[in-house]
N, C-alpha and C positions, 0 to 999 in steps of 0.2 A: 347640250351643255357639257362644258369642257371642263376636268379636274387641274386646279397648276399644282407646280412641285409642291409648293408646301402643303396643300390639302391633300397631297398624296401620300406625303413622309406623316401627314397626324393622323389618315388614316389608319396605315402600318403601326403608327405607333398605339394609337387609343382603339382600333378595331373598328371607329363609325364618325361620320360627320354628318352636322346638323345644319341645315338650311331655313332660317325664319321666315315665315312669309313669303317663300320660295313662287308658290304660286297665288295669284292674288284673289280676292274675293268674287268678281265673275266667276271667275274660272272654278274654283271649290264649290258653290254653290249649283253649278251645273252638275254636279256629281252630287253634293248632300239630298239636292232635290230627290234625284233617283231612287235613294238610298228606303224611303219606306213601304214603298211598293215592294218594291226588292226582298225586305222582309219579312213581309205578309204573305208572303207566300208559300205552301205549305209542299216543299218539295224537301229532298234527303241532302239536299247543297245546304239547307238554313238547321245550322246546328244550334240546338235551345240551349239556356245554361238550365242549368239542374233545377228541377223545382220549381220553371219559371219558364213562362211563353217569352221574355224576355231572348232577341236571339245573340249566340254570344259572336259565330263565326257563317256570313257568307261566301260559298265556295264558290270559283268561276264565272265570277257576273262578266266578266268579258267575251264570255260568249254567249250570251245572249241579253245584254245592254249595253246600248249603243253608248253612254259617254265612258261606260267602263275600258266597253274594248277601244277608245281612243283613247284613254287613259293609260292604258297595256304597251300602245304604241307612242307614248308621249318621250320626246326625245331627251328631255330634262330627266327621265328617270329611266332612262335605256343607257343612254350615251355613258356617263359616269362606272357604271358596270362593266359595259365595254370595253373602256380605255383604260381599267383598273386588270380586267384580264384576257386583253389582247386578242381576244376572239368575239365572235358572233355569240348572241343567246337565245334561250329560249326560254318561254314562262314553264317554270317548274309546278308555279302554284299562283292562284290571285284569288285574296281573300278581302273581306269587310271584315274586319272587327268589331263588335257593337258592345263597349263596355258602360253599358247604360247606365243612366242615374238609380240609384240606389239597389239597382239588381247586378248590375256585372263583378263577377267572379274574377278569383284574381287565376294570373297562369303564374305557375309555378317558374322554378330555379331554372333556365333548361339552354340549350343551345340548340339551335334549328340546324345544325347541320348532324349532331345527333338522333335526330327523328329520320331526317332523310336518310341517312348511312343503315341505319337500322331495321328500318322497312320498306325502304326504297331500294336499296343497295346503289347508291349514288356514289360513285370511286371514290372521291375527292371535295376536299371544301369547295371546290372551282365555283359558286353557289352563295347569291346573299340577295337579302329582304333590301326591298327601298320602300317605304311606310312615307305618308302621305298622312295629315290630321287633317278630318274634314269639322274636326267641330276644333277651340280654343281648346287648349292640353295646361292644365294648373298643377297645385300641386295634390290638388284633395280628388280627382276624379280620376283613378287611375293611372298614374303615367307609366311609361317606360322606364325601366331602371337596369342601368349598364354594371358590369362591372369592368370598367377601361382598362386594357390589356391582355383579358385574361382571353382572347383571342390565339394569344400566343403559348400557350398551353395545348395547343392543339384538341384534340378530342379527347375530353375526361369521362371518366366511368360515369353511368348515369343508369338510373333504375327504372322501368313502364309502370308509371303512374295509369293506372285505371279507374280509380276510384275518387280522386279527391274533386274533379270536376268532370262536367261531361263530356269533356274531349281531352283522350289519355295520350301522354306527352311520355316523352324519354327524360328525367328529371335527375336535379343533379341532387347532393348529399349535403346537408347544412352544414356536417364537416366541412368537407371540400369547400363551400361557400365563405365560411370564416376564414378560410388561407386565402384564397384567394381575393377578396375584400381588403383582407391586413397585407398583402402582396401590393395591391394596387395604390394605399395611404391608409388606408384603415378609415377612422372618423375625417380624415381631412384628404376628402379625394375619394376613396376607394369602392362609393358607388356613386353613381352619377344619372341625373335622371332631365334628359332634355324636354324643354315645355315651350310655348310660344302658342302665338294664333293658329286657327285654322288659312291650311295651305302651305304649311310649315311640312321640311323634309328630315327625314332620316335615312340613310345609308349606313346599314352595319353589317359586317362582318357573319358568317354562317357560324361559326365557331366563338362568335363575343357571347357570356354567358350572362341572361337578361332574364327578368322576369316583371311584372306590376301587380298592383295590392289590388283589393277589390273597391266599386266606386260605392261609397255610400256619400256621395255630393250628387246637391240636385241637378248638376251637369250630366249629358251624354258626351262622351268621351268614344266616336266612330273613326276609326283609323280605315285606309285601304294599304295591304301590303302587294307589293311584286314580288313573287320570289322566282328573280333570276338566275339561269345557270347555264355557262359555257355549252356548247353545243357537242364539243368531245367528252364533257363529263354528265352525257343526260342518264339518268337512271336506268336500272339493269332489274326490278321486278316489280311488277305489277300488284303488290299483293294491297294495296290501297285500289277503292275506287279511286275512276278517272276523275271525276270533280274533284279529288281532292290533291293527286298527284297525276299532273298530264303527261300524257303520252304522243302527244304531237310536238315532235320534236324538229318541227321548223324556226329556221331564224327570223327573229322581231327584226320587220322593217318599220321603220321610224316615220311618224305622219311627219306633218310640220308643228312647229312649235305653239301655232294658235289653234288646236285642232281641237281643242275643247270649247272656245269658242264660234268658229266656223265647220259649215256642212264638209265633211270629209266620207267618203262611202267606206265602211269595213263591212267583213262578214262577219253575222251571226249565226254560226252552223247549229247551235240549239235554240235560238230566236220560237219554234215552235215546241219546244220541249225537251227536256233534257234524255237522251237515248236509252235504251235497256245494257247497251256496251258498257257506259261508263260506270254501272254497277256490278258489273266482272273483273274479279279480282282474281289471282294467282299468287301463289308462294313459291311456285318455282322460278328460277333467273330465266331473263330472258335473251335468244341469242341477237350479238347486236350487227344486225346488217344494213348499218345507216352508212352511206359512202361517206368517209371525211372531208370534212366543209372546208 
């Protein structure tokens, strides 16, 4: 799938664009199916919300389920990334979201390219999420909420939330948040929060500063994100496990466009288990001797 100019200049301009129904009901349901198995499974990829078997975040189901990892190589949410920054990528990160009915936790103020830069040491924004809804997104079960533009603020001060949920985030300042809100329209415009059916997309920006409430509607609200990143700006430390920040920094080749529908073969390198590697972590950088692509 191809970006034209004008969905290129309102990227630039608002930081993300919104696809409704993007992908259609086969196709999402091949993936929702997946999704509870997936769950129940009692590995250090399924992170719980607080106080609650409720899971909030699945890490890496791409490698090791099969409509994920076609889902990783779908060219609808590769291509758009690409042609946005003129290089090859690679999955920095592939998670499930599960912001359940009346247990999911809200995420805070934050900008994912502030997480990355912080404990990643990722050079450069070069880096952005493509969100995928597998269930209908309203206005009471969670959604996404933008603040349009403030992408172009570059990277703002942000503080390591450890405590307010159980997955600690680089977060931004409610100060800052009312400038920037009143920057964007204030009450008319200046946050913005995209909803639609499930199979509906999002494409936003690493540096758009976003956050959602918590769901207390009887809806599950399960998102999957991609987070993509150019192949010259891949991370420089290791100090996260690998499920949650990868380290195989090959380029995504692209199945075909029905490939959630039809048998496509990919590999699943943890298909039997996820390794004892990807829970060694480092704080030191790492040297980078990937030949340029």
């Amino acid at each position: 799938m191809r970006l034209s100019l004008e969905q290129i200049a309102q990227f630039d301009r608002d930081g993300y664009l919104f696809f409704s129904g993007l992908f259609s009901p086969e196709e999402t349901r091949t993936l929702t199916a997946a999704v509870p198995e997936l769950y129940a499974r009692r590995e250090a990829y399924n992170v719980r919300e607080k106080g609650s078997d409720a899971v909030r975040t699945n890490f890496a189901a791409h490698l090791y389920s099969e409509p994920f990892a076609k889902l990783a190589r779908h060219p609808r949410m590769v291509e758009p990334v690409q042609d946005l920054f003129g290089e090859k990528l690679y999955m920095h990160q592939f998670k499930i979201n599960g912001k359940m009915a009346f247990e999911g936790d809200v995420w805070q103020w934050h900008q994912d390219y502030g997480t990355w830069k912080n404990d990643d040491l990722m050079p450069t924004e070069r880096a952005m999420n493509v969100a995928i809804f597998l269930d209908d997104v309203n206005a009471f079960n969670g959604p996404l909420m933008f603040i349009p533009g403030s992408h172009k603020k570059g990277v703002v001060d942000a503080k390591h939330d450890l405590t307010t949920t159980s997955y600690p985030l680089w977060t931004v300042d409610n100060d800052l948040i009312r400038q920037l809100v009143e920057r964007a329209g204030g009450k008319n415009g200046g946050i913005v929060s995209p909803q639609g059916p499930a199979g509906s997309m999002i494409l936003f920006h690493s540096c758009l500063v976003h956050a959602s409430a918590s769901n207390l509607s009887p809806w599950n609200r399960v998102s999957v994100y991609l987070s993509l990143c150019a192949l010259s700006n891949h991370i420089r430390r290791f100090k996260r496990p690998e499920y949650i920040a990868h380290r195989d920094f090959s380029a995504i080749d692209c199945l075909p466009d029905d490939c959630l529908l039809k048998h496509y073969p990919v590999e699943l390198p943890w298909k039997n288990g996820m390794p004892g590697s990807a829970l060694v972590t480092s704080s030191e950088p790492i040297a980078d001797t990937r030949k340029a692509a």
